[in-house]
SERO-295719 format. One line per 10 residues: number of its first residue (from 1); their letters; for each residue x, y, z of C-alpha. Coordinates in nm, 3 decimals, decimal comma. Example, Ala and Ser with C-alpha at 12.3 -4.5 7.8 and 13.67 -1.06 7.14 Angstrom:
2
1> as> 1,230/-0,450/0,780 ~ 1,367/-0,106/0,714
end
This chain:
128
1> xxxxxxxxxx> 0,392/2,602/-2,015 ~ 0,512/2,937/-2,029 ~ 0,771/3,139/-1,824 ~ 0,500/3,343/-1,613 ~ 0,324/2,986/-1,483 ~ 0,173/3,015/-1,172 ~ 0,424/2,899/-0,910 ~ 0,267/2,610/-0,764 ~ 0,174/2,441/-1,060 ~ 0,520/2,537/-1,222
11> xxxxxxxxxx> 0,708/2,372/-0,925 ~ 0,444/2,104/-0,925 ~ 0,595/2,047/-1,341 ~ 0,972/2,118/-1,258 ~ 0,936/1,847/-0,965 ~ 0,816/1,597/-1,203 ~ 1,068/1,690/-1,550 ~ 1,378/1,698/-1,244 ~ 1,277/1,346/-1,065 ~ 1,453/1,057/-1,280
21> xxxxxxxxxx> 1,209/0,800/-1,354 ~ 1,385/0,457/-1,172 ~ 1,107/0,242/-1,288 ~ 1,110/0,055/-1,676 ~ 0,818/-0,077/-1,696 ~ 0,693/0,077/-1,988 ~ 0,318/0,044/-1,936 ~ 0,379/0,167/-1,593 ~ 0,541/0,499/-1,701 ~ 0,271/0,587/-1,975
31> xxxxxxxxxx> -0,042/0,487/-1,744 ~ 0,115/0,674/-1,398 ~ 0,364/0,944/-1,508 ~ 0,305/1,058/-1,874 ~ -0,088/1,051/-1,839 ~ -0,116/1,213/-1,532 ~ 0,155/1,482/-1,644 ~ -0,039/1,543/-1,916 ~ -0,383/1,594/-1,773 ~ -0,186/1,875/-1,503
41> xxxxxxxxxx> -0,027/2,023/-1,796 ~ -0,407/2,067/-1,922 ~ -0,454/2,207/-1,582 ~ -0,194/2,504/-1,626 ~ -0,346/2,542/-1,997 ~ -0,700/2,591/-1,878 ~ -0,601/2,825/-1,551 ~ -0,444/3,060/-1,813 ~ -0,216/3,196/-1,552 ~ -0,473/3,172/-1,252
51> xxxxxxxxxx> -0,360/2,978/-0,946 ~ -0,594/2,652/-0,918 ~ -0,837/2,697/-0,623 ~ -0,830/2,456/-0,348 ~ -0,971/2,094/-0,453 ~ -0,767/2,109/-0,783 ~ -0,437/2,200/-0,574 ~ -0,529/1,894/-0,351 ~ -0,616/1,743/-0,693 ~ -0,267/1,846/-0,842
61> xxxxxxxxxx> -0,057/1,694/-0,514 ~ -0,214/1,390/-0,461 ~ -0,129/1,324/-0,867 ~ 0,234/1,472/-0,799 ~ 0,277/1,222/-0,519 ~ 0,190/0,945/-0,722 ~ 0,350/1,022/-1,024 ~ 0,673/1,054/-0,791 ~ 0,561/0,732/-0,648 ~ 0,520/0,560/-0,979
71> xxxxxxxxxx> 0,886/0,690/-1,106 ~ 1,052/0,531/-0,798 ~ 1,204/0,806/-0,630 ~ 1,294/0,788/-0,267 ~ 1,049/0,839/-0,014 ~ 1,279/1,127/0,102 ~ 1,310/1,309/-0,211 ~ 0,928/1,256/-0,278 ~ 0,862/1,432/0,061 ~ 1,165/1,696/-0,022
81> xxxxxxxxxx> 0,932/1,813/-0,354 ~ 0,598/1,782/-0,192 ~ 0,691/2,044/0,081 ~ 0,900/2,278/-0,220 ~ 0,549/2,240/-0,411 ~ 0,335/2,310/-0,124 ~ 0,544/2,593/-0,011 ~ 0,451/2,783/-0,302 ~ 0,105/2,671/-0,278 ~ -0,187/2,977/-0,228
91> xxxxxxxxxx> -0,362/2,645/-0,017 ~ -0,061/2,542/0,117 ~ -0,206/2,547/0,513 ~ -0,519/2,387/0,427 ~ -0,314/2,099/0,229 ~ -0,060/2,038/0,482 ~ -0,190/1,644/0,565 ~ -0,040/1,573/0,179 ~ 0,313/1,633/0,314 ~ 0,473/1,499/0,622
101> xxxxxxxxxx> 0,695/1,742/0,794 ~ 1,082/1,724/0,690 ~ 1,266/1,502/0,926 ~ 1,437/1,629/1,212 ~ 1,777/1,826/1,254 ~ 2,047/1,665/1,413 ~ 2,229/1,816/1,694 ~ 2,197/1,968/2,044 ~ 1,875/2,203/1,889 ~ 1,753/1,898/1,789
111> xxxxxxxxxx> 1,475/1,863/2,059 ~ 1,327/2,205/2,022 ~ 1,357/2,200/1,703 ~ 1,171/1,832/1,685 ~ 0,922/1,969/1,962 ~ 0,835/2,322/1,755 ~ 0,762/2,120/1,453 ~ 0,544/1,867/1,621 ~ 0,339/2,123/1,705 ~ 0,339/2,287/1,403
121> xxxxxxxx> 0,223/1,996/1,242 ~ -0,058/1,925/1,521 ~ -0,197/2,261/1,402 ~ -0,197/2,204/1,051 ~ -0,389/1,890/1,078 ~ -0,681/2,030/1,325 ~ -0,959/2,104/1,110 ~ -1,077/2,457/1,026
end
């Protein structure tokens, strides 16, 4: 992947080369990480610097999410690089319902904060 890689699908590759795989089964790893890695790595080959349109950036998370899945991380860290990788994403509003919302601050703010989200999130998921 070069330098100049779209930014979704870059973060999308950075998310899974900076997630520690916590699983050894062997099998596991080459059938849900490495294959899956490799077919979005095609991906960013065939875009040619192009962002992917819409079904191959839902296409792209719901792989990232399982790859993440498959290498054991944390539910919380999976969630931390889904919303970092659909940040960046040119689809990003219309591929919200792939990411929860990050979990509430603590502290006296706390229930606006929690309340401003909620809605946030409640407007995401209406359809278009």
């Amino acid at each position: 992947m070069s330098q100049d890689a779209p930014t979704f699908l870059g973060t999308v590759i950075k998310a899974i080369a900076c997630t520690p795989n916590q699983s050894f089964d062997r099998a596991s790893y080459e059938r849900d990480v490495v294959a899956p890695t490799r077919s979005i790595r095609q991906l960013v080959k065939e875009l040619d610097e192009r962002e992917p349109d819409e079904a191959q950036a839902r296409e792209v998370l719901e792989k990232l999410r399982a790859i993440l899945e498959a290498k054991k991380v944390s539910p919380e860290e999976r969630d931390a690089w889904m919303r970092e990788v659909l940040a960046g994403s040119p689809h990003g509003d219309r591929l919200a319902d792939l990411v929860p919302p990050p979990p509430p601050p603590a502290g006296p703010a706390a229930a606006d904060e929690i309340r401003a989200r909620a809605k946030q999130w409640s407007e995401a998921l209406q359809p278009a």
